[in-house]
Biotite code that builds the C-alpha atoms (Angstrom):
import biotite.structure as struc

atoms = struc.array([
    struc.Atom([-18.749, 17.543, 4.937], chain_id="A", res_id=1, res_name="UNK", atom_name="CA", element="C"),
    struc.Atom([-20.465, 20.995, 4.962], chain_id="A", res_id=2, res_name="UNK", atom_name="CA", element="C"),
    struc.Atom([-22.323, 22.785, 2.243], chain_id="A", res_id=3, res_name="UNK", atom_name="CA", element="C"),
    struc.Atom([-22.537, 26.948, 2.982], chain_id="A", res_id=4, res_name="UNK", atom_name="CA", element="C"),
    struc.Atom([-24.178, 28.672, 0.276], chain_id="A", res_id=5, res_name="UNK", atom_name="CA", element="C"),
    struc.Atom([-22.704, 26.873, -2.785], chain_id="A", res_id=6, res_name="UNK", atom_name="CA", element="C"),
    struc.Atom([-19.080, 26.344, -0.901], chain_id="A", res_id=7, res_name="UNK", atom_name="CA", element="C"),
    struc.Atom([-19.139, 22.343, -0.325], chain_id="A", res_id=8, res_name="UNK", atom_name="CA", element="C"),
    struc.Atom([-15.813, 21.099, 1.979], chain_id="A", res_id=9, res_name="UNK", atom_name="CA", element="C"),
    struc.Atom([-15.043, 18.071, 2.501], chain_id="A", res_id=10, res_name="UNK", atom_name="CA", element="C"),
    struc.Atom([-12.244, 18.759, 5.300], chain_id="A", res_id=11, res_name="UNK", atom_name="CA", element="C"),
    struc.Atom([-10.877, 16.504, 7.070], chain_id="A", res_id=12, res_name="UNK", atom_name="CA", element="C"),
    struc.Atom([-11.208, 13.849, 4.462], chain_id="A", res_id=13, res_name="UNK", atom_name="CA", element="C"),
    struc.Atom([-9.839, 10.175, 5.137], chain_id="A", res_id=14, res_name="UNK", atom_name="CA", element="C"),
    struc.Atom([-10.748, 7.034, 2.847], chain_id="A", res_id=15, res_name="UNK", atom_name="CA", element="C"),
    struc.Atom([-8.925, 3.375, 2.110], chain_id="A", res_id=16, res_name="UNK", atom_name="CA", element="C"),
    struc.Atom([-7.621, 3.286, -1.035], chain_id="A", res_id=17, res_name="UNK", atom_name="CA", element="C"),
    struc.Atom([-6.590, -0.141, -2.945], chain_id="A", res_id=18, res_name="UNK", atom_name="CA", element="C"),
    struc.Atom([-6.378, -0.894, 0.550], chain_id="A", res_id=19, res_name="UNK", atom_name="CA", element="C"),
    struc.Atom([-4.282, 2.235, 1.451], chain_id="A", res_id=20, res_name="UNK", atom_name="CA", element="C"),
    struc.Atom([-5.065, 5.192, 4.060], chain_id="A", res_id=21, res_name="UNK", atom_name="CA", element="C"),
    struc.Atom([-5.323, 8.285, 1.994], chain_id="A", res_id=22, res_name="UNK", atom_name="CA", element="C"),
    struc.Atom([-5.969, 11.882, 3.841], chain_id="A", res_id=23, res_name="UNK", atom_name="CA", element="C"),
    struc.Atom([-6.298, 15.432, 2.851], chain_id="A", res_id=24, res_name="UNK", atom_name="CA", element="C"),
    struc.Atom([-9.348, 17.785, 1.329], chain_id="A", res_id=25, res_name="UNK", atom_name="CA", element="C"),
    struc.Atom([-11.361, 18.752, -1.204], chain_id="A", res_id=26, res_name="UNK", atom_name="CA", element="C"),
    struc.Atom([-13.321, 21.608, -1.835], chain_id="A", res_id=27, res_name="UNK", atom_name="CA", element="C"),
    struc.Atom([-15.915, 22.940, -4.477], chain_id="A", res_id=28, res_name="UNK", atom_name="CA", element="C"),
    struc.Atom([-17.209, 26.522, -4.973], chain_id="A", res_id=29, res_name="UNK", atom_name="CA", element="C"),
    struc.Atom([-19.647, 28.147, -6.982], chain_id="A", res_id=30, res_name="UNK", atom_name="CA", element="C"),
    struc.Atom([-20.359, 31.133, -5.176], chain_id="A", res_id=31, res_name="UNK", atom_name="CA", element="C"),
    struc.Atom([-18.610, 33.717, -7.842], chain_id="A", res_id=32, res_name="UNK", atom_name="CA", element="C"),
    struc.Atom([-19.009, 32.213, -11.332], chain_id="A", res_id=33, res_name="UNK", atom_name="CA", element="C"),
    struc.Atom([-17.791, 28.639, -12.715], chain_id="A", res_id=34, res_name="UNK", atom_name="CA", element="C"),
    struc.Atom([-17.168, 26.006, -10.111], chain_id="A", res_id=35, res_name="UNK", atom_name="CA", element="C"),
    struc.Atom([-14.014, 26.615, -8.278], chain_id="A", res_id=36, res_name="UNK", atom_name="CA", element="C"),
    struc.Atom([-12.182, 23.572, -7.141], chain_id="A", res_id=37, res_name="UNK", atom_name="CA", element="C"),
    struc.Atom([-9.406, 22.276, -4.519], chain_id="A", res_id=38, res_name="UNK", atom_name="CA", element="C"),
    struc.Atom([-7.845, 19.149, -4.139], chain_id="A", res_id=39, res_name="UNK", atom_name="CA", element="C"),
    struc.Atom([-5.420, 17.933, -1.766], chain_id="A", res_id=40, res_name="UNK", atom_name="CA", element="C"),
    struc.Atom([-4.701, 14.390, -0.935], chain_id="A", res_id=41, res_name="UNK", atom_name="CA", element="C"),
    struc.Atom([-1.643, 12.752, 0.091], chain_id="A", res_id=42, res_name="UNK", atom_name="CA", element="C"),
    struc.Atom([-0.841, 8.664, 0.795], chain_id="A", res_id=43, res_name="UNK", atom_name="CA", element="C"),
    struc.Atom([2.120, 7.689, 2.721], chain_id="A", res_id=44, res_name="UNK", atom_name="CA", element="C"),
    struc.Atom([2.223, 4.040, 1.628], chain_id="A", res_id=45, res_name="UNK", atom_name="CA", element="C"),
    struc.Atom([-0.143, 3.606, -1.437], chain_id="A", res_id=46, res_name="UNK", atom_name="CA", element="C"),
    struc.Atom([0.075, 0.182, -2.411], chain_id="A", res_id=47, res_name="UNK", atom_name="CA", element="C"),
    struc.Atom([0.413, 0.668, -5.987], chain_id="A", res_id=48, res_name="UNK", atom_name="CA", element="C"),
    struc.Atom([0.351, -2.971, -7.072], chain_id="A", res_id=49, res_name="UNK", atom_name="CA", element="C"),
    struc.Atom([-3.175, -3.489, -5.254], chain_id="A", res_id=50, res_name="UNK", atom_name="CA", element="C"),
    struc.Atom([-4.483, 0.283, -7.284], chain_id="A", res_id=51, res_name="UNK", atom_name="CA", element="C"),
    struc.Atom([-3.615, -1.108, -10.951], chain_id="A", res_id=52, res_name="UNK", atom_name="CA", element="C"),
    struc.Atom([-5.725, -4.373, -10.025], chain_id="A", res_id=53, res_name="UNK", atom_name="CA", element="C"),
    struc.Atom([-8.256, -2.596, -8.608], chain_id="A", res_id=54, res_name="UNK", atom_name="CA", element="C"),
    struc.Atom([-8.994, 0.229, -10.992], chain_id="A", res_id=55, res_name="UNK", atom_name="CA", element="C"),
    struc.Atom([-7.254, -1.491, -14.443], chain_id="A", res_id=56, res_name="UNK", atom_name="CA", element="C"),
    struc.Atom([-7.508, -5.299, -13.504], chain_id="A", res_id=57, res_name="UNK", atom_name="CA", element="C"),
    struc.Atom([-3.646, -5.631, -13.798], chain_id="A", res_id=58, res_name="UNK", atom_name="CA", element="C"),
    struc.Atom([-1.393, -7.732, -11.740], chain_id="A", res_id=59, res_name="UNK", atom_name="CA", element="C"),
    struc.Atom([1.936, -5.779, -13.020], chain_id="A", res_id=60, res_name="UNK", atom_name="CA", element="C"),
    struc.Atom([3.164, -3.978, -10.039], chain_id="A", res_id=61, res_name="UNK", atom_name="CA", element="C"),
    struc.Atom([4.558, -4.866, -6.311], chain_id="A", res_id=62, res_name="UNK", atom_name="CA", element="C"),
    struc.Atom([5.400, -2.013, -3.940], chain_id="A", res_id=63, res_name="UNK", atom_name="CA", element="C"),
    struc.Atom([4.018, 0.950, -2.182], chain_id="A", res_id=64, res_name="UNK", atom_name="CA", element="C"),
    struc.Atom([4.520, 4.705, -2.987], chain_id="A", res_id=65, res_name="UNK", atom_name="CA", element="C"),
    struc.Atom([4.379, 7.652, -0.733], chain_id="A", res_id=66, res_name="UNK", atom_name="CA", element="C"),
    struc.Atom([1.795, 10.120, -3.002], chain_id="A", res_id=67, res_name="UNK", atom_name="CA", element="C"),
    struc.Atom([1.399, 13.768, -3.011], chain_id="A", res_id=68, res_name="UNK", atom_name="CA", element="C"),
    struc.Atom([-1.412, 15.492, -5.324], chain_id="A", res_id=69, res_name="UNK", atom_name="CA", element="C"),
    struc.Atom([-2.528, 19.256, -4.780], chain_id="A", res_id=70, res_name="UNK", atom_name="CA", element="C"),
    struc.Atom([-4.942, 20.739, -7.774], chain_id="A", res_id=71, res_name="UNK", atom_name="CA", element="C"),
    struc.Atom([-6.713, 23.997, -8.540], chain_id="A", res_id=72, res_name="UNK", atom_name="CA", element="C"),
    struc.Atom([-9.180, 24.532, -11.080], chain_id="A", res_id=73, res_name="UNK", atom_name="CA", element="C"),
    struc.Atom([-12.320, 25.918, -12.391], chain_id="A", res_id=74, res_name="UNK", atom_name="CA", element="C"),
    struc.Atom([-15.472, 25.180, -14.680], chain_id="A", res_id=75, res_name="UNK", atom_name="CA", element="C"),
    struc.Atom([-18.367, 24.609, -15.702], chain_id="A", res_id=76, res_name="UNK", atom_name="CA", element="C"),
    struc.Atom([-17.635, 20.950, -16.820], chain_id="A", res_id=77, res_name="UNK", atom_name="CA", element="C"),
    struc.Atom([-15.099, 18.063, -15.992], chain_id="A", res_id=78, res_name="UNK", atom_name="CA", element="C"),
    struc.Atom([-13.158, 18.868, -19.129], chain_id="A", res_id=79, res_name="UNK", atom_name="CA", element="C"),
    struc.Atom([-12.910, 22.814, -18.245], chain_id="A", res_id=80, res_name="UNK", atom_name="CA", element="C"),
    struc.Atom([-11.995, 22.043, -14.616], chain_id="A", res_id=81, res_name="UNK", atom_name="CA", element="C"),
    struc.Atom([-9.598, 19.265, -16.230], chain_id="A", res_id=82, res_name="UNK", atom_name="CA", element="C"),
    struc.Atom([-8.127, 21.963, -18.828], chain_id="A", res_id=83, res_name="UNK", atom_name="CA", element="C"),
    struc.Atom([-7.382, 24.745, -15.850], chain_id="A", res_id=84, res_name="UNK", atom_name="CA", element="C"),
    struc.Atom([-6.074, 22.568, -13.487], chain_id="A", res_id=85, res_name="UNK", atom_name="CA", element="C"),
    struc.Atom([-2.677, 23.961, -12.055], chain_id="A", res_id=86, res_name="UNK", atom_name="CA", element="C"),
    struc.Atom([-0.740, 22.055, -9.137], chain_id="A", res_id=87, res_name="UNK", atom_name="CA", element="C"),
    struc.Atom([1.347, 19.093, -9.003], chain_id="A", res_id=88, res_name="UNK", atom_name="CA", element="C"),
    struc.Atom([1.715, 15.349, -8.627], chain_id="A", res_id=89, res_name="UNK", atom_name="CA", element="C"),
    struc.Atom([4.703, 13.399, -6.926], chain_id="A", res_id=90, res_name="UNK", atom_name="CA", element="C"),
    struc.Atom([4.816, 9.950, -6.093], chain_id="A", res_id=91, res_name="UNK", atom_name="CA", element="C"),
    struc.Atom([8.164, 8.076, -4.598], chain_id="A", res_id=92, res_name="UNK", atom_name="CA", element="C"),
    struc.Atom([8.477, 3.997, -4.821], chain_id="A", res_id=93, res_name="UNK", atom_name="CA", element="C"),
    struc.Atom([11.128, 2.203, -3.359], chain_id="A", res_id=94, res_name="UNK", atom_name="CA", element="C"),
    struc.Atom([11.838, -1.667, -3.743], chain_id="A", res_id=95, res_name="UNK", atom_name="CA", element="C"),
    struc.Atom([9.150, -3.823, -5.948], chain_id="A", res_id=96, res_name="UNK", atom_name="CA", element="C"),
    struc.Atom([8.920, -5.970, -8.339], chain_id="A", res_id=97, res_name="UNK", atom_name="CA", element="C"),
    struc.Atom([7.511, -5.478, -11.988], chain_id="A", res_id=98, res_name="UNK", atom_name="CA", element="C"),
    struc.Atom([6.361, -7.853, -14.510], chain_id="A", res_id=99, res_name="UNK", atom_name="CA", element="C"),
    struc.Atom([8.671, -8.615, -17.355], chain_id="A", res_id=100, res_name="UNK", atom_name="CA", element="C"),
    struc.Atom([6.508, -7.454, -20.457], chain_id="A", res_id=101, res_name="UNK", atom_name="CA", element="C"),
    struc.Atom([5.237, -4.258, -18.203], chain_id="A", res_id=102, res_name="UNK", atom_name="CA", element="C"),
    struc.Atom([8.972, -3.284, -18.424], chain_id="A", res_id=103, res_name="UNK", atom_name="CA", element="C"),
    struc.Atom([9.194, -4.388, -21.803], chain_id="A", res_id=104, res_name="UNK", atom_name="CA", element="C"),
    struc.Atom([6.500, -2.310, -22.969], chain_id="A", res_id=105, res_name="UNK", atom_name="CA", element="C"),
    struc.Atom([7.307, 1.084, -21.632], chain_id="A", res_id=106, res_name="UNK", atom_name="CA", element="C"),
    struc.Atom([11.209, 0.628, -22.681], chain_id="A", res_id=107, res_name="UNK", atom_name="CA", element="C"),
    struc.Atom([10.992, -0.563, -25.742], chain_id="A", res_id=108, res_name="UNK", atom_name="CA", element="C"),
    struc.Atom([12.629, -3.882, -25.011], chain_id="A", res_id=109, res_name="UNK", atom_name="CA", element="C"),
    struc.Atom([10.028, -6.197, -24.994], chain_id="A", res_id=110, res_name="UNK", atom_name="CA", element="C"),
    struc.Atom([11.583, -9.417, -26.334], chain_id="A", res_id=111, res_name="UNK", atom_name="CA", element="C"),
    struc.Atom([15.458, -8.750, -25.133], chain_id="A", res_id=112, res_name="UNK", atom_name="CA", element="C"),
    struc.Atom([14.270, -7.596, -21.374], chain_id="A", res_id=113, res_name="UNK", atom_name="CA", element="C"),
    struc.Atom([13.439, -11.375, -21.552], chain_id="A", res_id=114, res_name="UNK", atom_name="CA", element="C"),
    struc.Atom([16.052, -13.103, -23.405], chain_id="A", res_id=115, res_name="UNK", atom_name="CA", element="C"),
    struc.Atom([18.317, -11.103, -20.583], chain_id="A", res_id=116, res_name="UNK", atom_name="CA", element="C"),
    struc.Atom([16.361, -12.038, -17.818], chain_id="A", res_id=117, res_name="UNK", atom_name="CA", element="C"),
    struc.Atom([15.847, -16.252, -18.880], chain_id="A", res_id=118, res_name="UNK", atom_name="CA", element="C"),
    struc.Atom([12.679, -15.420, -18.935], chain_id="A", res_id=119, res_name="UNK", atom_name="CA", element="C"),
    struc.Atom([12.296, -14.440, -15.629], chain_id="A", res_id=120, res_name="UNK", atom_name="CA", element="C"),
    struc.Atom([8.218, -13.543, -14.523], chain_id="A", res_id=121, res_name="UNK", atom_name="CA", element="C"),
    struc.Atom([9.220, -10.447, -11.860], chain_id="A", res_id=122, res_name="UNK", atom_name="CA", element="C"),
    struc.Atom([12.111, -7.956, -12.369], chain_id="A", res_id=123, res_name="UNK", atom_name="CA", element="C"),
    struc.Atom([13.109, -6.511, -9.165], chain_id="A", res_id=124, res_name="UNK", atom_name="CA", element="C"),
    struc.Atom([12.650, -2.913, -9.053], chain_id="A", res_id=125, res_name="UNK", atom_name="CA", element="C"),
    struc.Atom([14.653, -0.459, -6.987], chain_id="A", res_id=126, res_name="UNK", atom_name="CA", element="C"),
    struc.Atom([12.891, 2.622, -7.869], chain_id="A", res_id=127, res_name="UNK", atom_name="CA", element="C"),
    struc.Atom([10.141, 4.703, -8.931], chain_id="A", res_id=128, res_name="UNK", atom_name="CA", element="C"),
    struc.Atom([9.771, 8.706, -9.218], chain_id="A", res_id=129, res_name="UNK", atom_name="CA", element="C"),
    struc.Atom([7.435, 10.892, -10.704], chain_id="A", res_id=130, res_name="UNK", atom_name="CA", element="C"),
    struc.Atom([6.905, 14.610, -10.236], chain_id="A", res_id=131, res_name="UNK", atom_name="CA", element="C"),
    struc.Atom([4.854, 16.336, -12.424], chain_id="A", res_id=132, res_name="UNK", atom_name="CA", element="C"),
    struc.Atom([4.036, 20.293, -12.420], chain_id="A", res_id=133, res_name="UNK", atom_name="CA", element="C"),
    struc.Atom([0.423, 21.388, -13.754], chain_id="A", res_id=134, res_name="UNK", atom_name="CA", element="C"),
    struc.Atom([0.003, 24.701, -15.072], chain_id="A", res_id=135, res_name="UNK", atom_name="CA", element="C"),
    struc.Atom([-3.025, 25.339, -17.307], chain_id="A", res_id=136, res_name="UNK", atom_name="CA", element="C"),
    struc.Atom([-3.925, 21.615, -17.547], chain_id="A", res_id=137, res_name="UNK", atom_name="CA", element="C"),
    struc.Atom([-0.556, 20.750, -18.980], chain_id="A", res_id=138, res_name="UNK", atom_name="CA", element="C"),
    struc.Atom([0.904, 18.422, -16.756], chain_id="A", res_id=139, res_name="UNK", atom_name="CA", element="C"),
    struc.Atom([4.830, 18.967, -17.580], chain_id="A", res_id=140, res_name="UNK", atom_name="CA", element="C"),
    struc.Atom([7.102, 15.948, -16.486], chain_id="A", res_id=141, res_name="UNK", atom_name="CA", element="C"),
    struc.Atom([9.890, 17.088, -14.344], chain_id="A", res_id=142, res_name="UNK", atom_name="CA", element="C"),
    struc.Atom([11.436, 14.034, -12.957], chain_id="A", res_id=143, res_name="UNK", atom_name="CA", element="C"),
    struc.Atom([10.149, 10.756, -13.801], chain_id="A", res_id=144, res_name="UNK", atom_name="CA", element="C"),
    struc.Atom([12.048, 7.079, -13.696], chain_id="A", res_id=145, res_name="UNK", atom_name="CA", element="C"),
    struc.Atom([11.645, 3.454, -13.288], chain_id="A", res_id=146, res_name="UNK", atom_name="CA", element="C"),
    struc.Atom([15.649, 2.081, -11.831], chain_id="A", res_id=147, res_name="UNK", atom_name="CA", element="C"),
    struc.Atom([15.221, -1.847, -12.237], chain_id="A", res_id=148, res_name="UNK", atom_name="CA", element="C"),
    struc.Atom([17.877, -4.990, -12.135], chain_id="A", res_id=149, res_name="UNK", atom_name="CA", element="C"),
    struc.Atom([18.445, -4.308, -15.369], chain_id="A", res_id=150, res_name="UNK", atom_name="CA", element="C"),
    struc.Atom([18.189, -0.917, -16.986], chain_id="A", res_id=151, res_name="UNK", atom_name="CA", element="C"),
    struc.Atom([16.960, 3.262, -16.416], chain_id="A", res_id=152, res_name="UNK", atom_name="CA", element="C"),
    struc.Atom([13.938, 4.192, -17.919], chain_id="A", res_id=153, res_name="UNK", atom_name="CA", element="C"),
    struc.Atom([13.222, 7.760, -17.881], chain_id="A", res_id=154, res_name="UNK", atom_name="CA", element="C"),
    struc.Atom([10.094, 9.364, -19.126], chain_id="A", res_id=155, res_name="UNK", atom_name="CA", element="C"),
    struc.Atom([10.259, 12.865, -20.737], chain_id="A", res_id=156, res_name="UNK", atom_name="CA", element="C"),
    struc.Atom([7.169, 15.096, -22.302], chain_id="A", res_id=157, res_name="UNK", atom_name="CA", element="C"),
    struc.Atom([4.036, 16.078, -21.181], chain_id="A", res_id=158, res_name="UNK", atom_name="CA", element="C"),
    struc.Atom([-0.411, 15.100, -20.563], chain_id="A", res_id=159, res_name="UNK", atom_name="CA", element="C"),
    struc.Atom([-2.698, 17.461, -22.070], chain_id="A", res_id=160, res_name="UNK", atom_name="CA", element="C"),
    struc.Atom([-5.256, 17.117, -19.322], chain_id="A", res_id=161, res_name="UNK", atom_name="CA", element="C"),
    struc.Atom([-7.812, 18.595, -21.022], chain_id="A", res_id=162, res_name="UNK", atom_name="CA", element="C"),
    struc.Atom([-7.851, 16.866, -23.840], chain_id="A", res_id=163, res_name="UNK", atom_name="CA", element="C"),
    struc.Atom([-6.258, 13.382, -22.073], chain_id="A", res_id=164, res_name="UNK", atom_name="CA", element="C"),
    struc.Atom([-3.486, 13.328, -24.282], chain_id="A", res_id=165, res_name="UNK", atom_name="CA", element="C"),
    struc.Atom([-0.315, 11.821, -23.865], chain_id="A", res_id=166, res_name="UNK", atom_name="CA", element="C"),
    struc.Atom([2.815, 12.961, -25.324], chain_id="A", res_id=167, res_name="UNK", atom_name="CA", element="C"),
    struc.Atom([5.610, 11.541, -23.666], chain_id="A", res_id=168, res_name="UNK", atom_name="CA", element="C"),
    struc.Atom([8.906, 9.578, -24.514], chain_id="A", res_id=169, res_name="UNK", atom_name="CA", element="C"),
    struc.Atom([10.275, 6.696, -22.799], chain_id="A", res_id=170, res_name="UNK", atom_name="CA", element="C"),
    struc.Atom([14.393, 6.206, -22.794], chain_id="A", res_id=171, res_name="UNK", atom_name="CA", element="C"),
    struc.Atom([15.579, 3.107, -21.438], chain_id="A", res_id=172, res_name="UNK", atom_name="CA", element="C"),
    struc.Atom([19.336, 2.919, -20.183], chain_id="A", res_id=173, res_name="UNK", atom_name="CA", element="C"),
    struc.Atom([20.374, -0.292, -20.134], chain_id="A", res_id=174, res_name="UNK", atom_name="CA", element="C"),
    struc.Atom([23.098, -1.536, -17.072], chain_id="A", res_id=175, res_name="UNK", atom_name="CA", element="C"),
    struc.Atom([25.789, -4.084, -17.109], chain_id="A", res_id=176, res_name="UNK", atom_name="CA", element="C"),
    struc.Atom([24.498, -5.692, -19.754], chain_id="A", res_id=177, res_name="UNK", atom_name="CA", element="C"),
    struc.Atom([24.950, -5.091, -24.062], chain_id="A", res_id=178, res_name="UNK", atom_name="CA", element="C"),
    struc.Atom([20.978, -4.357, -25.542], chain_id="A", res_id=179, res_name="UNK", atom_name="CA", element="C"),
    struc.Atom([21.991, -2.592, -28.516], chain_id="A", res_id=180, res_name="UNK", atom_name="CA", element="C"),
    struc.Atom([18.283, -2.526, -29.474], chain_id="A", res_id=181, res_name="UNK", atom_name="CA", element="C"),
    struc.Atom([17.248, -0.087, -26.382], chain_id="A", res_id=182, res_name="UNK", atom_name="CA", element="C"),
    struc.Atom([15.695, 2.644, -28.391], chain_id="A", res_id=183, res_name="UNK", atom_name="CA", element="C"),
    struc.Atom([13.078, 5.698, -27.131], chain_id="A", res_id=184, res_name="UNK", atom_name="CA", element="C"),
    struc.Atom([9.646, 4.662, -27.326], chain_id="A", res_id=185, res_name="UNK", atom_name="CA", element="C"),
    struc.Atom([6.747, 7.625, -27.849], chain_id="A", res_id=186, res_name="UNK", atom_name="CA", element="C"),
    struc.Atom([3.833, 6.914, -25.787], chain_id="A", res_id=187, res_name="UNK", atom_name="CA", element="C"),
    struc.Atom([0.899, 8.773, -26.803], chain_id="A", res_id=188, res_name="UNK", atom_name="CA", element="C"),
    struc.Atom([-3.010, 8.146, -27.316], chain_id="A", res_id=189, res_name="UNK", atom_name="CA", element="C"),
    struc.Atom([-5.012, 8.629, -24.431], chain_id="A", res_id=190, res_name="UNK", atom_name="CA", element="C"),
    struc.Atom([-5.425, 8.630, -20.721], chain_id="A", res_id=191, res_name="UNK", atom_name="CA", element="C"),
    struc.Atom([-7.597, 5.778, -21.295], chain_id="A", res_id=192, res_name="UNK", atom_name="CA", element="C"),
    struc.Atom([-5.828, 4.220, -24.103], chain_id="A", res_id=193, res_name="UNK", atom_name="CA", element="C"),
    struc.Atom([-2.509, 4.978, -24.481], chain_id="A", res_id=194, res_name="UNK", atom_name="CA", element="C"),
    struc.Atom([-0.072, 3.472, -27.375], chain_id="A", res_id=195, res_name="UNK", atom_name="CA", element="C"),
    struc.Atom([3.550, 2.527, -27.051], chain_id="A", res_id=196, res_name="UNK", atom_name="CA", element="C"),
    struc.Atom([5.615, 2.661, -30.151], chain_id="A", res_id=197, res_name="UNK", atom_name="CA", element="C"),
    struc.Atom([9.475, 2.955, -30.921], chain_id="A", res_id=198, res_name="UNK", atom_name="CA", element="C"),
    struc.Atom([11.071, 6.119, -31.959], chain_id="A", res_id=199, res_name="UNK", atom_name="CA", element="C"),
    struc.Atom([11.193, 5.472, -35.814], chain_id="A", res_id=200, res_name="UNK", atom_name="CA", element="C"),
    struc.Atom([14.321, 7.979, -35.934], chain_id="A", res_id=201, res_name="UNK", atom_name="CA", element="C"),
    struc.Atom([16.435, 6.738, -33.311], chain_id="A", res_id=202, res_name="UNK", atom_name="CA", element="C"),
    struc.Atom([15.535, 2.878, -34.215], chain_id="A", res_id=203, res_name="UNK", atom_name="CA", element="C"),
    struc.Atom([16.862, 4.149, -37.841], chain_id="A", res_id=204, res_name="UNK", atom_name="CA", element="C"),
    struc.Atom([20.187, 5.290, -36.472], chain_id="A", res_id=205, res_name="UNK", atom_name="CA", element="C"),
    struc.Atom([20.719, 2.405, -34.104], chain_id="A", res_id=206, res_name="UNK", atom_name="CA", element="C"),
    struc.Atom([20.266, 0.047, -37.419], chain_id="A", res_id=207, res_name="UNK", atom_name="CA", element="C"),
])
């Protein structure tokens, strides 16, 4: 770590994570107006399962993702750094498991995923991939999926960073199987609270 006249860099910077190695940099710089900042990090095997108990107190996930996060922004606050941020965020799971209702929620499915499934706990997933691109503090979804057992989910829209919005829309593809219910679901609310509800319009037409 090394502070030289209002530059701060924290290079090489290596930490456990949710019981994960995590590597890369971050810097900070205030030597020309409003605080410039840098941040690159990358995890080869984050265990995501071990992050969401560790940070949200949920036991919803098995597996481990290889994670790639670069960010560049400036500010005078969180929310103006948050609101100029431009970069990206990728993240690439392979085999896991997920918890029925997790699924359920997300795709809009909550109470066929388990009639389907006999009420099985864990759905075996074989898949998960999200890349998002960041200009402006709009983080725009370019590819992002959950490939289970039983059905696609993929997740169009966009996160207002600044203002930790969510507008995105979930749309489950179901496989093999007849769930003439799947329907989009709009997640919105917050980064700290979001809400899951079905598309009212596309619920209409499957009725």
């Amino acid at each position: 770590l090394a502070l030289d006249n209002g530059a701060l860099a924290i290079k090489p910077l290596n930490v456990t994570l949710a019981e994960s190695a995590v590597t890369g940099e971050i810097g900070v710089d205030t030597r020309s107006g409003p605080a410039a900042v840098t941040v690159d990090l990358k995890a080869p095997k984050l265990d995501l399962g071990a992050a969401l108990r560790e940070f949200a107190g949920l036991d919803k996930l098995h597996g481990s993702a290889a994670t790639d996060v670069s960010l560049r922004g400036s500010g005078r606050s969180v929310a103006e750094i948050m609101a100029s941020l431009n970069g990206h965020s990728r993240l690439l799971m392979g085999r896991g498991e997920m918890k029925n209702e997790f699924l359920g929620a997300v795709s809009g499915l909550t109470q066929t995923i388990g009639e389907a499934f006999g009420k099985k706990e864990w759905i075996v997933v074989e898949c998960i991939a999200s890349d998002f691109d960041i200009a402006s503090g709009i983080a725009k979804s370019r590819i992002n999926a959950i490939n289970t057992e039983l059905l696609l989910v993929t997740v169009d829209g966009q996160i207002d960073l600044g203002r930790e919005e969510l507008h995105l829309k979930a749309t489950p593809q179901p496989k093999g199987i007849d769930l003439s219910l799947a329907v989009p679901v709009n997640i919105g609310g917050t980064l700290a609270s979001p809400t899951f509800a079905p598309d009212t319009l596309a619920a209409a037409k499957k009725v």
